[in-house]
DSSP file (Angstrom, degrees, kcal/mol; ACC not computed):
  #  RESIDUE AA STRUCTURE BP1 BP2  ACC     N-H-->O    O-->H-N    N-H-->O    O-->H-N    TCO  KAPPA ALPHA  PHI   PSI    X-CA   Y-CA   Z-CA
    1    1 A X              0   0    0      0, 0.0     2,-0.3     0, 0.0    82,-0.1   0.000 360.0 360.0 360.0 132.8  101.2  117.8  104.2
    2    2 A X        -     0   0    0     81,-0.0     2,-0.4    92,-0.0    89,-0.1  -0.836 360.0-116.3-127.6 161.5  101.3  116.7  100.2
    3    3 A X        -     0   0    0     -2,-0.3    73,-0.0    88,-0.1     2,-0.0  -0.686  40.0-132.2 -96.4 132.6  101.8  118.3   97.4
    4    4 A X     >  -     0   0    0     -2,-0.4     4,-1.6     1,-0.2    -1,-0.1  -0.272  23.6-108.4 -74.7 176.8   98.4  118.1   95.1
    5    5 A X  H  > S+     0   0    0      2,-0.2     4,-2.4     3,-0.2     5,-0.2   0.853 123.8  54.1 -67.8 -25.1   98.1  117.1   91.7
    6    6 A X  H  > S+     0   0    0      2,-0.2     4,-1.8     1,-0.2     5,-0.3   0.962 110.3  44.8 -70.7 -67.1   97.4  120.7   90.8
    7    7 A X  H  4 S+     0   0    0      2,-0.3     4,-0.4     1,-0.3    -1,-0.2   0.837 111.8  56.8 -37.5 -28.8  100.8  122.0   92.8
    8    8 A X  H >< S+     0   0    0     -4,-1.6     3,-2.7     1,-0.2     4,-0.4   0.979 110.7  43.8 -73.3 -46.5  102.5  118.9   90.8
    9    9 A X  H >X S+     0   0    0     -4,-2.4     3,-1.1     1,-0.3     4,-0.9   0.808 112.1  51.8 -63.6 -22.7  101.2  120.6   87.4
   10   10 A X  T 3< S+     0   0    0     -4,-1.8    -1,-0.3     1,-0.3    -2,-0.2   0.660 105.1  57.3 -70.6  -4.2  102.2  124.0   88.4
   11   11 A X  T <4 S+     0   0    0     -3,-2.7    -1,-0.3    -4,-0.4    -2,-0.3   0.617 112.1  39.0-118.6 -21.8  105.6  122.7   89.1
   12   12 A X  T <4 S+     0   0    0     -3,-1.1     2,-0.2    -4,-0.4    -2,-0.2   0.290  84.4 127.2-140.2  10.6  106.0  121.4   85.7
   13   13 A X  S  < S-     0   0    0     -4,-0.9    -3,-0.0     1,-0.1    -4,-0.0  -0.451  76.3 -99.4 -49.9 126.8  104.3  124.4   83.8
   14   14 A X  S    S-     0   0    0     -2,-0.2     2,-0.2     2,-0.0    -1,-0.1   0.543  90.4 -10.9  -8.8 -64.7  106.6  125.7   81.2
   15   15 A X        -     0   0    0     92,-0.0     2,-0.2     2,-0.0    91,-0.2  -0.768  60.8-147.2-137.2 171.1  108.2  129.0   82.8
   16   16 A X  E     -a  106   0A   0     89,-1.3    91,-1.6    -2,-0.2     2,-0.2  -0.932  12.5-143.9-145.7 100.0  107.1  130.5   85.8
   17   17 A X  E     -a  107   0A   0     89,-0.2     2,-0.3    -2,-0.2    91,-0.2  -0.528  17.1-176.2 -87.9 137.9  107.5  134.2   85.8
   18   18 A X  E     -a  108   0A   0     89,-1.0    91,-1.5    -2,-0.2     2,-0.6  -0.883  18.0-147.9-139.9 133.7  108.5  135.7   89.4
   19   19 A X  E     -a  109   0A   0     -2,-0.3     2,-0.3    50,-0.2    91,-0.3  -0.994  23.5-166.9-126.6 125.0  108.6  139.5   89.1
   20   20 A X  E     -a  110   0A   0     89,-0.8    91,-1.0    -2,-0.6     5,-0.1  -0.991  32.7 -90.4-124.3 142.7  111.2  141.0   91.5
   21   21 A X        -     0   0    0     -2,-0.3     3,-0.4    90,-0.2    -1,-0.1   0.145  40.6-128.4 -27.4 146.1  112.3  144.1   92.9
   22   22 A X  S >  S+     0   0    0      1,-0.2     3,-2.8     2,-0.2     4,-0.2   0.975 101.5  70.1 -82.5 -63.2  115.1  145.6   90.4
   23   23 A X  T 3  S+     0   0    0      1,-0.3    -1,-0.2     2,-0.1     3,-0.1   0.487  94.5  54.1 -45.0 -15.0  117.4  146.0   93.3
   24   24 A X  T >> S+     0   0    0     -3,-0.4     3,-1.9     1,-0.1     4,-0.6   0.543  72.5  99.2 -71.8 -22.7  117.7  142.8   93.5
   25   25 A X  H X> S+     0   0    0     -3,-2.8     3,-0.9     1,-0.3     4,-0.9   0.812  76.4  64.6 -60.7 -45.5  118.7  141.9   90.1
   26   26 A X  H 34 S+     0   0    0      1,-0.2    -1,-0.3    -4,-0.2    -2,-0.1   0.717 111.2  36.6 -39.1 -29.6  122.5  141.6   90.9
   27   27 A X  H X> S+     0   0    0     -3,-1.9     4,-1.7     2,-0.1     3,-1.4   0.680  88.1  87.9 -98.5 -14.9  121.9  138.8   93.2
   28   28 A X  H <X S+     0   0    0     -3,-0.9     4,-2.7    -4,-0.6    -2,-0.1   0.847  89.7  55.6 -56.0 -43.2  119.1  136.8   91.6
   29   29 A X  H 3< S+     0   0    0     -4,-0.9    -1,-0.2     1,-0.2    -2,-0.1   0.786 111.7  42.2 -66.5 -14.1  122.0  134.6   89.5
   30   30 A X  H X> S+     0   0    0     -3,-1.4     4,-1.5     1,-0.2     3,-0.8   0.732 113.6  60.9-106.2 -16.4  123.8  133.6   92.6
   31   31 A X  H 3X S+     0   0    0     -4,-1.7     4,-1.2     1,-0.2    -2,-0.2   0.904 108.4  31.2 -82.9 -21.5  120.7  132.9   94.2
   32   32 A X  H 3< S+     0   0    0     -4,-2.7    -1,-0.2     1,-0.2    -2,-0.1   0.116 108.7  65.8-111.4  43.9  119.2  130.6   92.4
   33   33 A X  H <> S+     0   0    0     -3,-0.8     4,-1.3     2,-0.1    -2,-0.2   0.662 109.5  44.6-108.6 -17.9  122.3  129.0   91.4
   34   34 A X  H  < S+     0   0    0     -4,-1.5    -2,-0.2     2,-0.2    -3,-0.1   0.540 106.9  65.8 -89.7 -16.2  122.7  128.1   95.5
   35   35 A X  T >X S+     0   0    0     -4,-1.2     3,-2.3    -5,-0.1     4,-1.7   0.908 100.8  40.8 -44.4 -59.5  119.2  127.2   95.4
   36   36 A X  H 3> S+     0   0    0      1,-0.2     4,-1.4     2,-0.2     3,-0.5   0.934 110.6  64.1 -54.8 -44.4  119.6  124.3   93.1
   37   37 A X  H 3< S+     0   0    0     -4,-1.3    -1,-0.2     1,-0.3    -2,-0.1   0.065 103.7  37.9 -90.3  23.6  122.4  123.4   94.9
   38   38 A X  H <> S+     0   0    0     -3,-2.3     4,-2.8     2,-0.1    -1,-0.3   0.444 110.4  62.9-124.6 -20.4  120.9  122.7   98.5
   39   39 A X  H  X S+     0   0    0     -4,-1.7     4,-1.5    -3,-0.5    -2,-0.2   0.982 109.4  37.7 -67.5 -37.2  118.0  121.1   96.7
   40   40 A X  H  X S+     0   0    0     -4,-1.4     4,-0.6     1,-0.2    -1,-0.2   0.729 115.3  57.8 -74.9 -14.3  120.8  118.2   95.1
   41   41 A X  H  > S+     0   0    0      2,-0.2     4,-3.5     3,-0.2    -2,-0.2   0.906 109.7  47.1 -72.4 -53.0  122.5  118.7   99.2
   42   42 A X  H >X S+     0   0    0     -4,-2.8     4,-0.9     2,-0.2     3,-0.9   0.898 110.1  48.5 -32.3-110.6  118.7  117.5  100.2
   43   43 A X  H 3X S+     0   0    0     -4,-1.5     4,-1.7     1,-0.2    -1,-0.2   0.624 115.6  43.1  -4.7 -45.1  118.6  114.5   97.7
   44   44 A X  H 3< S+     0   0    0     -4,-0.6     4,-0.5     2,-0.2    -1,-0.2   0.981 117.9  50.8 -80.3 -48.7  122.1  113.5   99.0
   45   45 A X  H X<>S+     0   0    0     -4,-3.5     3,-3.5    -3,-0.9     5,-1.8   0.912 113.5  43.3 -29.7 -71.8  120.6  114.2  102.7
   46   46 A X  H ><5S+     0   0    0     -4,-0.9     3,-5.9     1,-0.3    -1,-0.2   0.903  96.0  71.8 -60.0 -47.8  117.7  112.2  102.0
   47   47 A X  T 3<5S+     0   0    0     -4,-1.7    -1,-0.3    -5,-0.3    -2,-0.2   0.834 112.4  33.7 -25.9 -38.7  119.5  109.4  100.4
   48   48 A X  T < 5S-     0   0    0     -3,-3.5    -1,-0.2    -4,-0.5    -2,-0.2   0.096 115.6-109.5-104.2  19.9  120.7  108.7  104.1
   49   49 A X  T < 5 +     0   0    0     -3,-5.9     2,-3.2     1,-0.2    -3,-0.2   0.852  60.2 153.8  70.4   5.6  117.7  109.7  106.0
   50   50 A X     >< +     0   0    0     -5,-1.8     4,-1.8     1,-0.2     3,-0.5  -0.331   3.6 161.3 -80.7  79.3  119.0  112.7  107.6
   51   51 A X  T  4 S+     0   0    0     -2,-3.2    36,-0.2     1,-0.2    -1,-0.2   0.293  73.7  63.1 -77.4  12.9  115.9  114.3  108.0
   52   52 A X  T  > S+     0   0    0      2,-0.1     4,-1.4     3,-0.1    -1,-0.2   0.726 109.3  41.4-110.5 -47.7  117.5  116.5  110.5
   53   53 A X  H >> S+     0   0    0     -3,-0.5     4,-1.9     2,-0.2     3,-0.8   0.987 113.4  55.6 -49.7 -76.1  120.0  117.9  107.4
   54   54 A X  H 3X S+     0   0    0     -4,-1.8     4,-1.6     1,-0.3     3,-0.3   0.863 108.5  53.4 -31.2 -55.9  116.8  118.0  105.0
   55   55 A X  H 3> S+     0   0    0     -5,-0.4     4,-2.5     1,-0.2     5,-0.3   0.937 104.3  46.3 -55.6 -54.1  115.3  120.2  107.7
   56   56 A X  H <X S+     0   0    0     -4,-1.4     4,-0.8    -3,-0.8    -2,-0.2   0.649 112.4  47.7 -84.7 -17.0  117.6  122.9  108.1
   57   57 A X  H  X S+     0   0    0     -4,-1.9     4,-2.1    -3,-0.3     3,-0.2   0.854 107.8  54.7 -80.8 -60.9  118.3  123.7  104.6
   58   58 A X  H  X S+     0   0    0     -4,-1.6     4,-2.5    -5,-0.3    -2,-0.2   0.835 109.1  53.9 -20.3 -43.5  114.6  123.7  103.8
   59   59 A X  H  X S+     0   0    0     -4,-2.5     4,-1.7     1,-0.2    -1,-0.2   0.903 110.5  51.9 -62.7 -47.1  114.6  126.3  106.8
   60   60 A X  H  X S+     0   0    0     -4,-0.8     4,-3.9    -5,-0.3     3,-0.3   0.984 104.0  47.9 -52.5 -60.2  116.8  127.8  105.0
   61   61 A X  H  X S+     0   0    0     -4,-2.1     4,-0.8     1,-0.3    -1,-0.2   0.665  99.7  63.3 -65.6 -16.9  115.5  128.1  102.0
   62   62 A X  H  < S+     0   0    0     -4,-2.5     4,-0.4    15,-0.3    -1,-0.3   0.715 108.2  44.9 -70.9 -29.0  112.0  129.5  102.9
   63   63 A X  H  X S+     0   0    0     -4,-1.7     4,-1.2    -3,-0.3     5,-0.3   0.846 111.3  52.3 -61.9 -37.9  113.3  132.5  104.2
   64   64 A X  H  X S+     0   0    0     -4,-3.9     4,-0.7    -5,-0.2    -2,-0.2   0.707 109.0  49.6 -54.5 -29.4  115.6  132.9  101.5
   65   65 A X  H  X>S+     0   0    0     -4,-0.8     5,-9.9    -5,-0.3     4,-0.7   0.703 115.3  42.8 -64.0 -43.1  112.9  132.5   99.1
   66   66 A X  H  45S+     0   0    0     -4,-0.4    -2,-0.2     3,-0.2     5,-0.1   0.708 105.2  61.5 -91.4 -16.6  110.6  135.1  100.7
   67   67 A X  H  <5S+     0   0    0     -4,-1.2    -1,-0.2     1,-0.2    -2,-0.2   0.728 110.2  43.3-111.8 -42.9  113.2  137.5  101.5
   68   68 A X  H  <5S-     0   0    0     -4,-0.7    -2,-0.2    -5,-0.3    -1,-0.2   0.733 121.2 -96.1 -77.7 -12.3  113.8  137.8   97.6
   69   69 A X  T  <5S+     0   0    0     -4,-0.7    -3,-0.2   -49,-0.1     2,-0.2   0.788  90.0 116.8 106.8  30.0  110.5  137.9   96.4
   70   70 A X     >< +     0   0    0     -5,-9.9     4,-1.3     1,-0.1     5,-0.3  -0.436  22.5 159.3-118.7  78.5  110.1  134.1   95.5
   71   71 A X  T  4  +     0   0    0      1,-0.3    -1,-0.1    -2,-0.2    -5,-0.1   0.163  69.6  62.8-107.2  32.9  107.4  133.0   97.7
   72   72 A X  T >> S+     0   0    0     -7,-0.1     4,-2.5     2,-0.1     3,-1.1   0.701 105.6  52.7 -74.1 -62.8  106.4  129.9   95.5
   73   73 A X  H 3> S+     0   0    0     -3,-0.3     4,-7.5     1,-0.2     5,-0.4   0.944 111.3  46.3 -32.1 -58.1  110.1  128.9   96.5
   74   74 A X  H 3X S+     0   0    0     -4,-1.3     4,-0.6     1,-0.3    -1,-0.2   0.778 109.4  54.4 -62.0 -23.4  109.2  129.5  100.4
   75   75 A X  H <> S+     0   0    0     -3,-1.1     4,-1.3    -5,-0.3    -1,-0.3   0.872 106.3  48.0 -79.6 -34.8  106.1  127.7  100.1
   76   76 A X  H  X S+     0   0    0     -4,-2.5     4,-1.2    -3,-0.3    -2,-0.2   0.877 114.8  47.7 -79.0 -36.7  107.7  124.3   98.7
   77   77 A X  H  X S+     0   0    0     -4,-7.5     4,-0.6     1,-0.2   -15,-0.3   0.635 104.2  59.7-104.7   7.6  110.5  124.2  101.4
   78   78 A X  H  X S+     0   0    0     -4,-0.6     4,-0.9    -5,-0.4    -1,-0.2   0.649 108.3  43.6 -52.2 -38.6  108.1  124.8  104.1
   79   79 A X  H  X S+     0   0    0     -4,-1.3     4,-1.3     1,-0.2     5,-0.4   0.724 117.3  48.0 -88.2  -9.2  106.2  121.7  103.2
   80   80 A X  H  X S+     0   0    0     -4,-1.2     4,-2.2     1,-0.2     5,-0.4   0.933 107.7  52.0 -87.7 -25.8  109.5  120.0  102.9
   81   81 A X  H  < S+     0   0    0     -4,-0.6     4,-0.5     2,-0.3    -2,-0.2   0.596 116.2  42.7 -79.4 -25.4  110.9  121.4  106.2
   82   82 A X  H  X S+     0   0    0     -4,-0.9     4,-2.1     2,-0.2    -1,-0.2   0.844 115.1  50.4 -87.9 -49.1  107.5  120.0  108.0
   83   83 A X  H  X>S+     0   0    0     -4,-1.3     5,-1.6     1,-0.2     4,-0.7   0.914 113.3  46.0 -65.3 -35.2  107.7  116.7  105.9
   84   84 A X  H ><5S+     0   0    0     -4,-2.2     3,-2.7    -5,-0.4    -1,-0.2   0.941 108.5  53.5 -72.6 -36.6  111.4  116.5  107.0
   85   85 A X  H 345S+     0   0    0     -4,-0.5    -1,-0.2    -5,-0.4    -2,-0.2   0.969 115.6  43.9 -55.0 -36.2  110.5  117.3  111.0
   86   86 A X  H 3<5S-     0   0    0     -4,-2.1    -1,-0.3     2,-0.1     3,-0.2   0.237 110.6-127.5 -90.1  19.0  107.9  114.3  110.8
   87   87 A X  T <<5 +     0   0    0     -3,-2.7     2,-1.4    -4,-0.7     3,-0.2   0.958  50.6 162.5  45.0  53.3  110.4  112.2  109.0
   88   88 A X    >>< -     0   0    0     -5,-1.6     4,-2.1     1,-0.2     3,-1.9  -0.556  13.6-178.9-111.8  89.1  107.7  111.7  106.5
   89   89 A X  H 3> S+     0   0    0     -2,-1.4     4,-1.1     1,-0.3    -1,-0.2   0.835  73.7  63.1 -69.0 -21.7  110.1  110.4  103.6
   90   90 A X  H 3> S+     0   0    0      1,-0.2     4,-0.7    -3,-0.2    -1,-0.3   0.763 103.1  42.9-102.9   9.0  107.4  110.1  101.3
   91   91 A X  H <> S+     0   0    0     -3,-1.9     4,-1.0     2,-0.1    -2,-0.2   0.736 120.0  45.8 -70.3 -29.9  106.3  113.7  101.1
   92   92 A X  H >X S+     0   0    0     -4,-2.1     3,-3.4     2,-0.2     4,-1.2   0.955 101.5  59.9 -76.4 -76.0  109.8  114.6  101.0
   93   93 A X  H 3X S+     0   0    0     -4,-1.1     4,-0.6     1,-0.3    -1,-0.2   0.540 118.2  44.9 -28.7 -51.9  110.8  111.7   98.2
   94   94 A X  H 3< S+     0   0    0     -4,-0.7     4,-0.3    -5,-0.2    -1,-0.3   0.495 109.0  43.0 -66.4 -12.1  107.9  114.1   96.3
   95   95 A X  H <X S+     0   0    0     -3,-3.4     4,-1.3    -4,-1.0    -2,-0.2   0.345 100.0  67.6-116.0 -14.5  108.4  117.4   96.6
   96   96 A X  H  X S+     0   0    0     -4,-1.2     4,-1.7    -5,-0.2     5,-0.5   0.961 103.5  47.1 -57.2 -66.6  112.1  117.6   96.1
   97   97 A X  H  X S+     0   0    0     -4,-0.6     4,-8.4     2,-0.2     3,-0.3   0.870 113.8  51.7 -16.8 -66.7  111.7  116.6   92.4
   98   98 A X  H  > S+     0   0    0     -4,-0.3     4,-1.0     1,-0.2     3,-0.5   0.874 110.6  47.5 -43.1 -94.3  108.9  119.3   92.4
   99   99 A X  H  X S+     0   0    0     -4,-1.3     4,-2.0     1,-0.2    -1,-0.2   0.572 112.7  46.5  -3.8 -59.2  111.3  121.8   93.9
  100  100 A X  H  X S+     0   0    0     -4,-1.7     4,-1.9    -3,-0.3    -1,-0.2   0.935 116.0  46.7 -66.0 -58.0  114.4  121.0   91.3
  101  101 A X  H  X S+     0   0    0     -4,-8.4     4,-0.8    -3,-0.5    -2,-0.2   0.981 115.9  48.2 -56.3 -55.8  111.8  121.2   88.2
  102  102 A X  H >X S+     0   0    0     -4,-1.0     4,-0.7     2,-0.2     3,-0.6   0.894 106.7  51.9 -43.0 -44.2  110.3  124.6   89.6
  103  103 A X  H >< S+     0   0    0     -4,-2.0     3,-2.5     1,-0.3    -1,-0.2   1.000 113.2  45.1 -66.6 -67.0  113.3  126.3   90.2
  104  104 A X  H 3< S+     0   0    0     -4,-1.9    -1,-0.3     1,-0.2    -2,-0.2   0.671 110.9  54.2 -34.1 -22.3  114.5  125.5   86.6
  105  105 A X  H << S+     0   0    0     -4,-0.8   -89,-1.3    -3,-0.6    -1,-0.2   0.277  85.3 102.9-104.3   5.9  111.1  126.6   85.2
  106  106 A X  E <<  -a   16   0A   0     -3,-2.5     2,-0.2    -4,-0.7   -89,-0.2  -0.459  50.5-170.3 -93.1 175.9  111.2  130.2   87.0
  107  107 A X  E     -a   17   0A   0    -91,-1.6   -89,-1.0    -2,-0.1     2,-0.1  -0.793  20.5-135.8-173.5 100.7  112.1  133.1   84.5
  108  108 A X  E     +a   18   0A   0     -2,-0.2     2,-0.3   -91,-0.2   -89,-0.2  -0.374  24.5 179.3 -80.7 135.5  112.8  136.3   86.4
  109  109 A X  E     -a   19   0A   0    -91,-1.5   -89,-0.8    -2,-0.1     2,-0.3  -0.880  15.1-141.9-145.5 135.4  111.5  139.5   85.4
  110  110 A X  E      a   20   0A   0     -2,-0.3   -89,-0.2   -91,-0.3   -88,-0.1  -0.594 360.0 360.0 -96.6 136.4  112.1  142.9   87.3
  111  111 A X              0   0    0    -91,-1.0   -90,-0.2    -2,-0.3    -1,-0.1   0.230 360.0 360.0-141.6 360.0  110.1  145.9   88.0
C-alpha cells in the first residue's frame, strides 16, 4: 500500500483543520506533541531497519489518532504499520515524511 500523489498533496496543503470534541481540548497539546515525537522514534527506527519498532508505534498511533478524533492521523499510520509488517522500506521511507509534514499542517478547532 502507497501513498498517491493526491494523499502526498493533501499532506502538504497549508493547514488542515480537524474539528474535535471540546472535551478534549486539554489534551490535544500533549498529544500531538507525542505524536511528532514517535514519528522522529520511527525515522531513528527505520534508520536501522527495525521494522518490528516501526510497527508497534504505528499501532500505536492509529488508535491514538482515532480515539481523539484525528482519523487522517489513523489512516497514515495504518499504511505505515502494514508497510512496516511487510518490511516494505520504501513505502515507509515515504509516508513518514508525509506523516511529520501533516501533523505540523493540522490546526485544531473544537466544537
Amino acid at each position: 500500500m502507497a501513498f498517491t500523489d493526491s494523499e502526498s498533496n493533501f499532506a502538504a496543503q497549508d493547514k488542515e483543520v480537524v474539528c474535535i470534541d471540546a472535551s478534549f481540548e486539554p489534551l490535544i497539546p500533549k498529544f500531538m506533541v507525542n505524536r511528532k515525537k514517535e514519528v522522529v522514534a520511527m525515522q531513528d527506527a527505520f534508520a536501522s531497519q527495525d521494522f518490528e519498532t516501526i510497527r508497534q508505534i504505528s499501532h500505536g498511533m492509529k488508535g491514538a489518532g482515532g480515539s481523539y478524533g484525528f482519523d487522517r492521523v489513523s489512516e497514515m499510520a495504518a499504511v505505515i504499520e502494514q508497510a512496516a509488517k511487510a518490511a516494505d522500506a520504501i513505502v515507509i521511507q515515504r509516508a513518514l515524511p508525509l506523516l511529520g509534514v501533516y501533523l505540523d499542517r493540522i490546526e485544531v478547532a473544537y466544537d
